[in-house]
PDB file of N, H, CA, C and O in Angstrom:
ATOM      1  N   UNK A   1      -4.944  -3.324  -9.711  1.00  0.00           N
ATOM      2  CA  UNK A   1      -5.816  -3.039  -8.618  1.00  0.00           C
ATOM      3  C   UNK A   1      -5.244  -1.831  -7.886  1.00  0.00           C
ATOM      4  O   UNK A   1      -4.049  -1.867  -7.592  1.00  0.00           O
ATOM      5  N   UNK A   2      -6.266  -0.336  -7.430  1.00  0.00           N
ATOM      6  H   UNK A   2      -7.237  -0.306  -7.668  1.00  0.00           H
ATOM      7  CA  UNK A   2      -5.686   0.293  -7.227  1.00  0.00           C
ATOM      8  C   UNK A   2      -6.525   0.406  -5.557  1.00  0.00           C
ATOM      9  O   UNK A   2      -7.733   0.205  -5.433  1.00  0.00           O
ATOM     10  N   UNK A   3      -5.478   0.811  -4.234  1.00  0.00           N
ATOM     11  H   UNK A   3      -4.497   0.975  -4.335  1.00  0.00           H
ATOM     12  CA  UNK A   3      -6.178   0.846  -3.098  1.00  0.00           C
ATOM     13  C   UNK A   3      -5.645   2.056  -2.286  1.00  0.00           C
ATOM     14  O   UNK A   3      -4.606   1.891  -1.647  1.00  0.00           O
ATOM     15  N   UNK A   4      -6.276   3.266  -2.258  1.00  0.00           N
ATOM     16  H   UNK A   4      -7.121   3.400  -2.776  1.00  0.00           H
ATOM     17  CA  UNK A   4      -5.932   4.899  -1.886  1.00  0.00           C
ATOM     18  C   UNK A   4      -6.333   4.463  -0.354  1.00  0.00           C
ATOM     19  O   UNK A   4      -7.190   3.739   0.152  1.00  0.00           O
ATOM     20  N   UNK A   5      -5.180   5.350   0.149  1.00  0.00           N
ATOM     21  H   UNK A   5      -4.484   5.938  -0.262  1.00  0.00           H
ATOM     22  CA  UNK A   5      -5.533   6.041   1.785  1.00  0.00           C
ATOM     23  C   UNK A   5      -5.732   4.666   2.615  1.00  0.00           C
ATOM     24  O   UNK A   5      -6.564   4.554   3.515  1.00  0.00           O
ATOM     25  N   UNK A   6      -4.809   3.575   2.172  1.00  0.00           N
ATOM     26  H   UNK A   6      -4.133   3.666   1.441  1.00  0.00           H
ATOM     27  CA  UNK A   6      -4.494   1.974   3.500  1.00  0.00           C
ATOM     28  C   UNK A   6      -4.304   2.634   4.697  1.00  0.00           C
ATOM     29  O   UNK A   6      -4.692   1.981   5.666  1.00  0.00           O
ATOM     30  N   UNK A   7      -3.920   3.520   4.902  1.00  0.00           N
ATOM     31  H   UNK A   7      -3.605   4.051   4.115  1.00  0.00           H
ATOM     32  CA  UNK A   7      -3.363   4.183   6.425  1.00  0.00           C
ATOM     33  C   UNK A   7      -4.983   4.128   7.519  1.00  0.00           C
ATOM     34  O   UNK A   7      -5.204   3.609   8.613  1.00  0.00           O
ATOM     35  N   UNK A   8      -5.940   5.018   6.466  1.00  0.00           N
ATOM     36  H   UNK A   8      -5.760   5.441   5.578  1.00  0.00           H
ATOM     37  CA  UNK A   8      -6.736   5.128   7.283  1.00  0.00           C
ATOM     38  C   UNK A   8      -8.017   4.240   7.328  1.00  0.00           C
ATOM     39  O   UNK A   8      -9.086   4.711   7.717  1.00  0.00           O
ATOM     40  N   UNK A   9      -7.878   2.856   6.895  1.00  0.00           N
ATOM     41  H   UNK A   9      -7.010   2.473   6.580  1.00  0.00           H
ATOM     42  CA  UNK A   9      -8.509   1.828   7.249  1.00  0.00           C
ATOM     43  C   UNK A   9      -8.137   0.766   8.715  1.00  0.00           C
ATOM     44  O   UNK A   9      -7.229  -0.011   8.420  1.00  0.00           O
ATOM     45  N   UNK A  10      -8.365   0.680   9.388  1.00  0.00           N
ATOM     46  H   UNK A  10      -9.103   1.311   9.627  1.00  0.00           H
ATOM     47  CA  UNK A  10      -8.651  -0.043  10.429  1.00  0.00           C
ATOM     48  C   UNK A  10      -8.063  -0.898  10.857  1.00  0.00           C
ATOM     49  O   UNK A  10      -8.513  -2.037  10.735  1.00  0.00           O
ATOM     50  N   UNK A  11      -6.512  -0.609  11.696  1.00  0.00           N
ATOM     51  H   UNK A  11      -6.147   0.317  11.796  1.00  0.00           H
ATOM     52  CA  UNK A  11      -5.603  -2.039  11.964  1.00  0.00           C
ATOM     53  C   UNK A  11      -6.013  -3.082  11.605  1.00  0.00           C
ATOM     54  O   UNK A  11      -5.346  -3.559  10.687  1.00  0.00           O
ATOM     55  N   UNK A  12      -7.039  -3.811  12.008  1.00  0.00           N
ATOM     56  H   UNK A  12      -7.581  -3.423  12.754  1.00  0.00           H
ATOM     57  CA  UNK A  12      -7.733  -4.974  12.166  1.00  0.00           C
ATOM     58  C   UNK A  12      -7.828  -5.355  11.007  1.00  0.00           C
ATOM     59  O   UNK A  12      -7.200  -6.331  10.598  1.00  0.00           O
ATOM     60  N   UNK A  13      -8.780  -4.522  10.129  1.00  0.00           N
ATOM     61  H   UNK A  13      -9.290  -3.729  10.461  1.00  0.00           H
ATOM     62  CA  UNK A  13      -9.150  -4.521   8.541  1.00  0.00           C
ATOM     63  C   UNK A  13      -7.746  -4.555   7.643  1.00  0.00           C
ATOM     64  O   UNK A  13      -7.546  -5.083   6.549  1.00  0.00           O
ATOM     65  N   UNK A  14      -7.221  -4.113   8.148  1.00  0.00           N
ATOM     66  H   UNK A  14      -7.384  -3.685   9.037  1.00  0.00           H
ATOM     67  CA  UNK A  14      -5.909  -3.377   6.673  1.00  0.00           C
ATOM     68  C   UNK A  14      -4.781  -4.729   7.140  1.00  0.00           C
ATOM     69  O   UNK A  14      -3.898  -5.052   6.346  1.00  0.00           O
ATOM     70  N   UNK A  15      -4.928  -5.452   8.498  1.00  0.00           N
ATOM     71  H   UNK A  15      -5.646  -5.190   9.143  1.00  0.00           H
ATOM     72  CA  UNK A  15      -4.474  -6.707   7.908  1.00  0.00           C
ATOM     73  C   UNK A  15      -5.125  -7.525   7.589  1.00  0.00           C
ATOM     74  O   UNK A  15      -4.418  -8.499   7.329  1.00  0.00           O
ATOM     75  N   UNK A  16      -6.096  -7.717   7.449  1.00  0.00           N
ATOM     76  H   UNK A  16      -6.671  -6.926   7.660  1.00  0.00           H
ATOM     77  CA  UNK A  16      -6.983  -8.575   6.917  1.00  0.00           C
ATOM     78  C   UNK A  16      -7.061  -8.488   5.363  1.00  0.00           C
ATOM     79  O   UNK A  16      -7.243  -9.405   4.563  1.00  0.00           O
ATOM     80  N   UNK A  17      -6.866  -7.063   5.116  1.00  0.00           N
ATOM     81  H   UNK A  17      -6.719  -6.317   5.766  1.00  0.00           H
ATOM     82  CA  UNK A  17      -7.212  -6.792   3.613  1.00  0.00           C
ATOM     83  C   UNK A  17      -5.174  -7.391   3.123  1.00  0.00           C
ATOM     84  O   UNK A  17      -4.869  -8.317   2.372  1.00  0.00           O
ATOM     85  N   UNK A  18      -4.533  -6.766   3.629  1.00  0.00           N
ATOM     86  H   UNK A  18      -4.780  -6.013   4.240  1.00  0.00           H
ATOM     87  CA  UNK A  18      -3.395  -6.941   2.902  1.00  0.00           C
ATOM     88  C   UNK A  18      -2.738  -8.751   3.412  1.00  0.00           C
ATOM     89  O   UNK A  18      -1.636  -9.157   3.042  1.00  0.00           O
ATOM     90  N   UNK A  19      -3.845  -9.705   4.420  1.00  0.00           N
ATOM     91  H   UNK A  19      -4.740  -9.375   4.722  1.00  0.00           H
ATOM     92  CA  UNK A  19      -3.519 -10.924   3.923  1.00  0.00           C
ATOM     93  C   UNK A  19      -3.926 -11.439   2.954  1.00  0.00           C
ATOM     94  O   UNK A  19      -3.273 -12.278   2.333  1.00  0.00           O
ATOM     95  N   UNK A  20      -5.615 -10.863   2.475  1.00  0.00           N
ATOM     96  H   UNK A  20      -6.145 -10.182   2.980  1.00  0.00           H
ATOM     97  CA  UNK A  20      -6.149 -11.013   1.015  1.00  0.00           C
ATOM     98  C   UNK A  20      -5.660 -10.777  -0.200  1.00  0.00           C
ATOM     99  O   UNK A  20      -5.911 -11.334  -1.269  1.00  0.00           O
ATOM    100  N   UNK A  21      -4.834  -9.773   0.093  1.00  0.00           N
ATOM    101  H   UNK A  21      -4.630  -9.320   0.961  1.00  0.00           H
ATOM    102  CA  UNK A  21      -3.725  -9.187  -1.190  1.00  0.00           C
ATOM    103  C   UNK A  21      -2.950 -10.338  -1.400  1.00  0.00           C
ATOM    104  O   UNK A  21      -2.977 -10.870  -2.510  1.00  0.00           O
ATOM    105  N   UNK A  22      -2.272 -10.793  -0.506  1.00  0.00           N
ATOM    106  H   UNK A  22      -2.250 -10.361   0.395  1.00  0.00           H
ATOM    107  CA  UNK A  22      -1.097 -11.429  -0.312  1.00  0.00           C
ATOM    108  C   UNK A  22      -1.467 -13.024  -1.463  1.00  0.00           C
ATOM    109  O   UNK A  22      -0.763 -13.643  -2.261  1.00  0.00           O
ATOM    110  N   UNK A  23      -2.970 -13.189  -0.975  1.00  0.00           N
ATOM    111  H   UNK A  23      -3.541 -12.687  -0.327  1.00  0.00           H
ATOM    112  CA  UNK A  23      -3.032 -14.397  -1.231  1.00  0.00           C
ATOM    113  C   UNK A  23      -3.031 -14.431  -2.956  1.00  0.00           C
ATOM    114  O   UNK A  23      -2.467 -15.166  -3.767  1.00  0.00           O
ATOM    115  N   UNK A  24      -4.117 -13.049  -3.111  1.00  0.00           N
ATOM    116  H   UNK A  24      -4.575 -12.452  -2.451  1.00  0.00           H
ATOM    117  CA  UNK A  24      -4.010 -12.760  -4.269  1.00  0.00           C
ATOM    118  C   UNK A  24      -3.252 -12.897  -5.265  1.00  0.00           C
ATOM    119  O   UNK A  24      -3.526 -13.338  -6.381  1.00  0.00           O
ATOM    120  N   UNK A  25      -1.904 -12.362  -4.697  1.00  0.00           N
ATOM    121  H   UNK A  25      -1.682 -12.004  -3.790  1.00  0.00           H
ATOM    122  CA  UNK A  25      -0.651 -12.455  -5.411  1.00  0.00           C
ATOM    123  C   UNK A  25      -0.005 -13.628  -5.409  1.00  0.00           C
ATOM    124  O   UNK A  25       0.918 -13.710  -6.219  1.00  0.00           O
ATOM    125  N   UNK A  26      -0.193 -14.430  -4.827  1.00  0.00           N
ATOM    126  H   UNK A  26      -0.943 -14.363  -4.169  1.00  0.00           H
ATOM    127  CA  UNK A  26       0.294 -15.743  -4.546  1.00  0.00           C
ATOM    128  C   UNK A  26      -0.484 -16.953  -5.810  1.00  0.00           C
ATOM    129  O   UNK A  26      -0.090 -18.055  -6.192  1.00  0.00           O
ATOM    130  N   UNK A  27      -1.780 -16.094  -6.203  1.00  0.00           N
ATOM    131  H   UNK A  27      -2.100 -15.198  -5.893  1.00  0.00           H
ATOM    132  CA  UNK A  27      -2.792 -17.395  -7.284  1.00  0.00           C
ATOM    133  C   UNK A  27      -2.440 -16.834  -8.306  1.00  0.00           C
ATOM    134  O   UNK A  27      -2.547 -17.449  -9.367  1.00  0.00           O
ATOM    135  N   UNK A  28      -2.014 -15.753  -8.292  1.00  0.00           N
ATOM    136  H   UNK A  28      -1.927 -15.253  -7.430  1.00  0.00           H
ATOM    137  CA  UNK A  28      -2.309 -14.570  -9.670  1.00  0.00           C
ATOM    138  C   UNK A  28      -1.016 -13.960  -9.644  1.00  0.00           C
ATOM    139  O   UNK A  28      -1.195 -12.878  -9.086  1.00  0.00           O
ATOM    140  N   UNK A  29       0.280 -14.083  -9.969  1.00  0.00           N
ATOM    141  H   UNK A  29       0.426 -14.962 -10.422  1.00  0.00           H
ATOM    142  CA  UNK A  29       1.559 -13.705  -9.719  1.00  0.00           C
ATOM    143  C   UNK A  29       1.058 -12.281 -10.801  1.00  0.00           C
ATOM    144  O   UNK A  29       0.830 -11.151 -10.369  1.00  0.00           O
ATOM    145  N   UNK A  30       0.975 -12.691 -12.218  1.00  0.00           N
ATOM    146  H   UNK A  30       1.160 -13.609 -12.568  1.00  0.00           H
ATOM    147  CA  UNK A  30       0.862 -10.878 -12.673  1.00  0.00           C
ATOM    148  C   UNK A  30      -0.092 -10.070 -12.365  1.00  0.00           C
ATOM    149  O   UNK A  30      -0.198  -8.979 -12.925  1.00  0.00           O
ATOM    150  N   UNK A  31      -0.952 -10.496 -11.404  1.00  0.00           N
ATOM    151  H   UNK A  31      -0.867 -11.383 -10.949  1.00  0.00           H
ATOM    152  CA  UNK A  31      -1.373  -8.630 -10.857  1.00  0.00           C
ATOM    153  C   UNK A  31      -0.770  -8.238 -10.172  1.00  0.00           C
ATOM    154  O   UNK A  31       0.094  -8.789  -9.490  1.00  0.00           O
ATOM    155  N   UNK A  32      -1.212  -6.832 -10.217  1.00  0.00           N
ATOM    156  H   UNK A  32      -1.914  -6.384 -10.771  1.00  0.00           H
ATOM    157  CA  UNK A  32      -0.254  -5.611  -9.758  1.00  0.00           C
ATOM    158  C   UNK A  32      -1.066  -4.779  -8.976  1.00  0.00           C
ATOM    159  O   UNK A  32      -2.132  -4.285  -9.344  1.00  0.00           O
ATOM    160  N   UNK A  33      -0.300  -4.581  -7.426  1.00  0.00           N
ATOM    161  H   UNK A  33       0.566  -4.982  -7.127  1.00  0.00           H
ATOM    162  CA  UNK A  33      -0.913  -3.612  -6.916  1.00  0.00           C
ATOM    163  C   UNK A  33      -0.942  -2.330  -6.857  1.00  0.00           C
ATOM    164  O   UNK A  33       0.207  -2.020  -6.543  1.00  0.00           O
ATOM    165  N   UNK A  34      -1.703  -1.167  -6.994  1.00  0.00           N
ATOM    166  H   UNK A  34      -2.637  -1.419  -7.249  1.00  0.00           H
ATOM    167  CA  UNK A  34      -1.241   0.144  -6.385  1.00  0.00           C
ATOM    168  C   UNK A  34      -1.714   0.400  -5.099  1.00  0.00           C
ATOM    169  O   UNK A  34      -2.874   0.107  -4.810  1.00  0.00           O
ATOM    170  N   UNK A  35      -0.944   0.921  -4.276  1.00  0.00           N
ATOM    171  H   UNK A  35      -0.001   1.159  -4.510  1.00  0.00           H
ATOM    172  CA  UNK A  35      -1.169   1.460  -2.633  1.00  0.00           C
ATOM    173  C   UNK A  35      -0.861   2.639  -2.203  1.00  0.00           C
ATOM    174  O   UNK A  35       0.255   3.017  -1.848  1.00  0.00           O
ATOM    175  N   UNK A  36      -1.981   3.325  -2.230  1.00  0.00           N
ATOM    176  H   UNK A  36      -2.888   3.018  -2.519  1.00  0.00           H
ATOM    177  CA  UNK A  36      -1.196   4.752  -1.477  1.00  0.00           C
ATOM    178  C   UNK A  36      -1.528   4.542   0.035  1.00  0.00           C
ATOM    179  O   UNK A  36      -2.498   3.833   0.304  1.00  0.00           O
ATOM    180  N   UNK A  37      -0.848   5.063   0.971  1.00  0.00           N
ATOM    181  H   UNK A  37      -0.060   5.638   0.753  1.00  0.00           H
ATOM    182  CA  UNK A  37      -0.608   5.441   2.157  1.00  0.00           C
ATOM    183  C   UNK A  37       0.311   6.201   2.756  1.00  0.00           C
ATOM    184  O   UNK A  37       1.295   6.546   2.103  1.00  0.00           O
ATOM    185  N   UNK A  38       0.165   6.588   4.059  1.00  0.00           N
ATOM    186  H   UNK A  38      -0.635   6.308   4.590  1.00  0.00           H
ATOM    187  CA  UNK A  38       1.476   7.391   4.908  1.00  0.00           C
ATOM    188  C   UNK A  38       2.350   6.350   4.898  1.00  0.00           C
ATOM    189  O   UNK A  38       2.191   5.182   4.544  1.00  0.00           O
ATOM    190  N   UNK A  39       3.303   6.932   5.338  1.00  0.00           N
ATOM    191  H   UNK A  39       3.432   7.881   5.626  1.00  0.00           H
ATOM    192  CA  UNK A  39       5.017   5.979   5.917  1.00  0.00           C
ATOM    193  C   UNK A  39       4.654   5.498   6.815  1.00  0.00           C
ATOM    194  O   UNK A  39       5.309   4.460   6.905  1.00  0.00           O
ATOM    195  N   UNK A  40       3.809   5.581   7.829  1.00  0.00           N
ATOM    196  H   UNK A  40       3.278   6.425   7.756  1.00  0.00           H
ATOM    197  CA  UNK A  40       3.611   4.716   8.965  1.00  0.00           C
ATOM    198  C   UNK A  40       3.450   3.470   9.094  1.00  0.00           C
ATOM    199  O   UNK A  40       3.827   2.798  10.054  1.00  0.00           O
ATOM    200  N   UNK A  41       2.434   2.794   7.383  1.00  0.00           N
ATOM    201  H   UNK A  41       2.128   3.340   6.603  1.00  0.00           H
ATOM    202  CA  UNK A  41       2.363   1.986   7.504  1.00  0.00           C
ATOM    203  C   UNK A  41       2.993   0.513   6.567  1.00  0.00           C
ATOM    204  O   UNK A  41       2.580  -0.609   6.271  1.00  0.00           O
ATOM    205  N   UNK A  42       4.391   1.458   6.324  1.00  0.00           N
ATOM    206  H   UNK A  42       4.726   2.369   6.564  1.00  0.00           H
ATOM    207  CA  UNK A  42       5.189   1.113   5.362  1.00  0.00           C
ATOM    208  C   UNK A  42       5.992  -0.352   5.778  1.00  0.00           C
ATOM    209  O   UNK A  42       6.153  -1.207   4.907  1.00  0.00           O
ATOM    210  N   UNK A  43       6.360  -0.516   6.836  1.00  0.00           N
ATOM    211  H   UNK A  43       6.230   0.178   7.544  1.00  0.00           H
ATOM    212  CA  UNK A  43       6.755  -1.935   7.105  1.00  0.00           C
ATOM    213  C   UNK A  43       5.357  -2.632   7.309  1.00  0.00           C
ATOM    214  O   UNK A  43       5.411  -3.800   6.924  1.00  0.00           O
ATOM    215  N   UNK A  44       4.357  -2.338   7.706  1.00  0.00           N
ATOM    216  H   UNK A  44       4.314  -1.390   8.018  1.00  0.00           H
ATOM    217  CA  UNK A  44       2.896  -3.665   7.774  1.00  0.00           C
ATOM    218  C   UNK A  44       3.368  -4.084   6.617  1.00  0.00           C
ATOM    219  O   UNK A  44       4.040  -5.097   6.421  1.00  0.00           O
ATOM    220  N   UNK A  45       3.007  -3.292   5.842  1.00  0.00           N
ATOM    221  H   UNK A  45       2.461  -2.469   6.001  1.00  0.00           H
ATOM    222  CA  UNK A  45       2.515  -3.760   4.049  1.00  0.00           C
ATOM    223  C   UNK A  45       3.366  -4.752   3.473  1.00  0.00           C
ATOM    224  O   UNK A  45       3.163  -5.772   2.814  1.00  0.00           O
ATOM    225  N   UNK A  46       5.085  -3.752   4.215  1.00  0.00           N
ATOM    226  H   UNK A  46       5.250  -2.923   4.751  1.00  0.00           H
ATOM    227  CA  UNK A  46       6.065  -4.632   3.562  1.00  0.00           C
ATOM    228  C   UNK A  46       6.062  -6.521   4.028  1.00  0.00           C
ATOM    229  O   UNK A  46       6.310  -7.564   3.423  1.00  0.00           O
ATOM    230  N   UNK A  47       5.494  -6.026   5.877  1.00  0.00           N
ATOM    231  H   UNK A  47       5.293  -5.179   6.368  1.00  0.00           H
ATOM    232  CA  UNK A  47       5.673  -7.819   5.968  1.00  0.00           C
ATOM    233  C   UNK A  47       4.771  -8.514   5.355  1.00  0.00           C
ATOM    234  O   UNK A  47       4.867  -9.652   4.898  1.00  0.00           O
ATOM    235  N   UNK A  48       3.542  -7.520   5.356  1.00  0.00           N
ATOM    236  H   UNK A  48       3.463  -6.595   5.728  1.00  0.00           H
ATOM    237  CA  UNK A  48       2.381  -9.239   4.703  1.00  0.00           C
ATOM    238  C   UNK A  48       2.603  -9.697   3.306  1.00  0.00           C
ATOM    239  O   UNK A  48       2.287 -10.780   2.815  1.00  0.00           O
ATOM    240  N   UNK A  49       3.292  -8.534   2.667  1.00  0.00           N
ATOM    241  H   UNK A  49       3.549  -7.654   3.066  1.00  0.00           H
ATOM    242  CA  UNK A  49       3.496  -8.951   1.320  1.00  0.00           C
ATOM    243  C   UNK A  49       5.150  -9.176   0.933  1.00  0.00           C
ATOM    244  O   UNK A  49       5.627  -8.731  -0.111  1.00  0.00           O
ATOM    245  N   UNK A  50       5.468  -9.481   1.337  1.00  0.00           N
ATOM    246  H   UNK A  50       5.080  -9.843   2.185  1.00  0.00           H
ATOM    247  CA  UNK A  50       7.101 -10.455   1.534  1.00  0.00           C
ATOM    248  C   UNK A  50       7.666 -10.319  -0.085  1.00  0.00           C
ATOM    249  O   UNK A  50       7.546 -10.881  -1.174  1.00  0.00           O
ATOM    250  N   UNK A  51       8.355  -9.184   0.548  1.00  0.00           N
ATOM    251  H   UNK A  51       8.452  -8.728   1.432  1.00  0.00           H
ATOM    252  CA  UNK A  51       9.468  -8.787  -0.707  1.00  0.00           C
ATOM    253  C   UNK A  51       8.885  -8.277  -2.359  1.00  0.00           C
ATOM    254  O   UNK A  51       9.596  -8.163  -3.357  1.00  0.00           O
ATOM    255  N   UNK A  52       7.489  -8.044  -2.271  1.00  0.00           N
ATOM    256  H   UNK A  52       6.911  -8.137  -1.459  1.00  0.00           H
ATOM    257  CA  UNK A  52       6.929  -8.205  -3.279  1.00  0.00           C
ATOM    258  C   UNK A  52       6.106  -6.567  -3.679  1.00  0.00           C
ATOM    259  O   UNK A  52       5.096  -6.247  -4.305  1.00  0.00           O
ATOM    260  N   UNK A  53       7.431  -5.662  -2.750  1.00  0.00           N
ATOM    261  H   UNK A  53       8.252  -5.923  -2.241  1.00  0.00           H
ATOM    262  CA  UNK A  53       7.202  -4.362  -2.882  1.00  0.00           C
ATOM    263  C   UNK A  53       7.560  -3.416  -3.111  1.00  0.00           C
ATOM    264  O   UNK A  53       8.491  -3.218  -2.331  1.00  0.00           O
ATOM    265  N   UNK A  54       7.396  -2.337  -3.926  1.00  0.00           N
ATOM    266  H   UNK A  54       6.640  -2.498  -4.560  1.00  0.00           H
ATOM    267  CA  UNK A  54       8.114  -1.776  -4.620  1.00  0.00           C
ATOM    268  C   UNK A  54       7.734  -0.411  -4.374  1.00  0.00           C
ATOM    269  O   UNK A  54       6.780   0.123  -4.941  1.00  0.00           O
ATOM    270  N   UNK A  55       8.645   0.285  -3.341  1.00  0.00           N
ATOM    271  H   UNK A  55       9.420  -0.149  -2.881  1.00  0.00           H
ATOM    272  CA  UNK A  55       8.125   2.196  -2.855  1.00  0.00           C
ATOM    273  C   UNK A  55       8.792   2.953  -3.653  1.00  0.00           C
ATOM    274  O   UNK A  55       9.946   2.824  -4.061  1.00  0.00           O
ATOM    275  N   UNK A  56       7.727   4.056  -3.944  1.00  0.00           N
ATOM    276  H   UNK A  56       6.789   4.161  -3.613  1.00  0.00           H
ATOM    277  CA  UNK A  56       7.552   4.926  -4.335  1.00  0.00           C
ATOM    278  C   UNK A  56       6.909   6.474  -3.685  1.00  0.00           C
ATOM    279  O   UNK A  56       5.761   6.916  -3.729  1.00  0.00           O
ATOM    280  N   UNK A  57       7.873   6.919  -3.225  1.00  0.00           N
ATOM    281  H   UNK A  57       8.806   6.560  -3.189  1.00  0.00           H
ATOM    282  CA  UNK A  57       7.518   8.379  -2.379  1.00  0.00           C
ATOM    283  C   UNK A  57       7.112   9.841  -3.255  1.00  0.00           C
ATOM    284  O   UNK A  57       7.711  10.394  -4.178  1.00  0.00           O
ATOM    285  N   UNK A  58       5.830  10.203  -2.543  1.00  0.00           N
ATOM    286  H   UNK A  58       5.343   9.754  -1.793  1.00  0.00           H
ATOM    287  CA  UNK A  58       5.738  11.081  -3.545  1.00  0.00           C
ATOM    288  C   UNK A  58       5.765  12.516  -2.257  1.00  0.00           C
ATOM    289  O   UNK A  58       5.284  12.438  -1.127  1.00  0.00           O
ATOM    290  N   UNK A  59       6.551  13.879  -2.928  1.00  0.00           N
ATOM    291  H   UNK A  59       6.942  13.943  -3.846  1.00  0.00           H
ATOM    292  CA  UNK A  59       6.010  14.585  -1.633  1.00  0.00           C
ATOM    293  C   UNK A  59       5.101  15.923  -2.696  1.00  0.00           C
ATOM    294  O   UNK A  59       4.667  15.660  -3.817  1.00  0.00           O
ATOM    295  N   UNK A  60       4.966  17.338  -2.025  1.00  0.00           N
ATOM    296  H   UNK A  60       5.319  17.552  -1.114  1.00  0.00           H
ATOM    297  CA  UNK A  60       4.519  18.182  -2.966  1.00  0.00           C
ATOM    298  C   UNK A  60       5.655  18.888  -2.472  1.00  0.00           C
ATOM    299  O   UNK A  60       6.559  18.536  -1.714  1.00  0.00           O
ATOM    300  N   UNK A  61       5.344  20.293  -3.248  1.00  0.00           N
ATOM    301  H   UNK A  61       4.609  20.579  -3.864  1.00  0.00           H
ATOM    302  CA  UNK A  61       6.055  21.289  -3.017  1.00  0.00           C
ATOM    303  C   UNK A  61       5.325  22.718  -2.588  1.00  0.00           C
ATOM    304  O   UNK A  61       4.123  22.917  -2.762  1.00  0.00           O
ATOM    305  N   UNK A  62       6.316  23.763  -1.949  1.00  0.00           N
ATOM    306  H   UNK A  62       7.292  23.601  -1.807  1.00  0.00           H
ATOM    307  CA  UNK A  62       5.000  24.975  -1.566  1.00  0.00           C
ATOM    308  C   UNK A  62       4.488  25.041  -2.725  1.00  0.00           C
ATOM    309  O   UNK A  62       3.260  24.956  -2.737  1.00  0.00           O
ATOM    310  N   UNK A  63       5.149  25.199  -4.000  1.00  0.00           N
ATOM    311  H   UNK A  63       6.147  25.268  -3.990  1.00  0.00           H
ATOM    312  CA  UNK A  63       4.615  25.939  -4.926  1.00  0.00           C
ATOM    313  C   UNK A  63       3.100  25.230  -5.283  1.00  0.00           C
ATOM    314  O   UNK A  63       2.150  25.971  -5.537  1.00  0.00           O
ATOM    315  N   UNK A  64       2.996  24.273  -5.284  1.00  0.00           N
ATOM    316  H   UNK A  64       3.768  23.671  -5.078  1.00  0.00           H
ATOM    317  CA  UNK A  64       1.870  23.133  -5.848  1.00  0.00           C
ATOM    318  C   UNK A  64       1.137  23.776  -5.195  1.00  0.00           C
ATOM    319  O   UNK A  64       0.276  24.473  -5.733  1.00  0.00           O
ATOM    320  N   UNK A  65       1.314  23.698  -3.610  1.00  0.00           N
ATOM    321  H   UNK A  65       2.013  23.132  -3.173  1.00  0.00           H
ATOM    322  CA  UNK A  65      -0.097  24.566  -2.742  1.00  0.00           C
ATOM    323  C   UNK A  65      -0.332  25.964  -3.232  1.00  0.00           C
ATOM    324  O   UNK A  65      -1.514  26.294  -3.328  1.00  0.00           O
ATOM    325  N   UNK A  66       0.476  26.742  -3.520  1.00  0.00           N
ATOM    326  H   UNK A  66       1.436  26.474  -3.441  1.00  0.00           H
ATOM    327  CA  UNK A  66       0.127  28.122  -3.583  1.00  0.00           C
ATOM    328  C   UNK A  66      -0.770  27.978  -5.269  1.00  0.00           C
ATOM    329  O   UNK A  66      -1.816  28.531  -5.606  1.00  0.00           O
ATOM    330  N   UNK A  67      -0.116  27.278  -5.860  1.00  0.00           N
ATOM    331  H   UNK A  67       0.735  26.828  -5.586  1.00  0.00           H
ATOM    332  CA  UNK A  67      -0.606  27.357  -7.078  1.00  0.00           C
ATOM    333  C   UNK A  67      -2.381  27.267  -7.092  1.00  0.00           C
ATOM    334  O   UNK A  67      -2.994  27.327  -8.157  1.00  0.00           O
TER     335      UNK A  67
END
């Protein structure tokens, strides 16, 4: 399951969605999530989903932009 840009969904919503995850993972141990977001919201994610997370930082470089 893949879920782009958690940052800019809706306090309210994005815990709501990542207690749904949670549960998810809890009936269904082998799915796998993907999450992109900013760092901001890097401890939420981490608490609702309790230890069951695995970061991965990506940054660019100038060159990528100029390219």
């Amino acid at each position: 399951m893949c879920i782009d840009a958690l940052d800019e969904c809706a306090g309210v919503q994005r815990v709501k969605l990542l207690d749904s995850l949670n549960q998810i993972l809890e009936n269904s141990p082998g799915t796998r999530i993907f999450v992109t977001g900013r760092p901001n919201i890097q401890a939420e994610i981490e608490k609702c989903l309790s230890g069951r997370v695995l970061r991965v930082s990506v940054g660019l470089k100038r060159g990528d932009l100029i390219r």
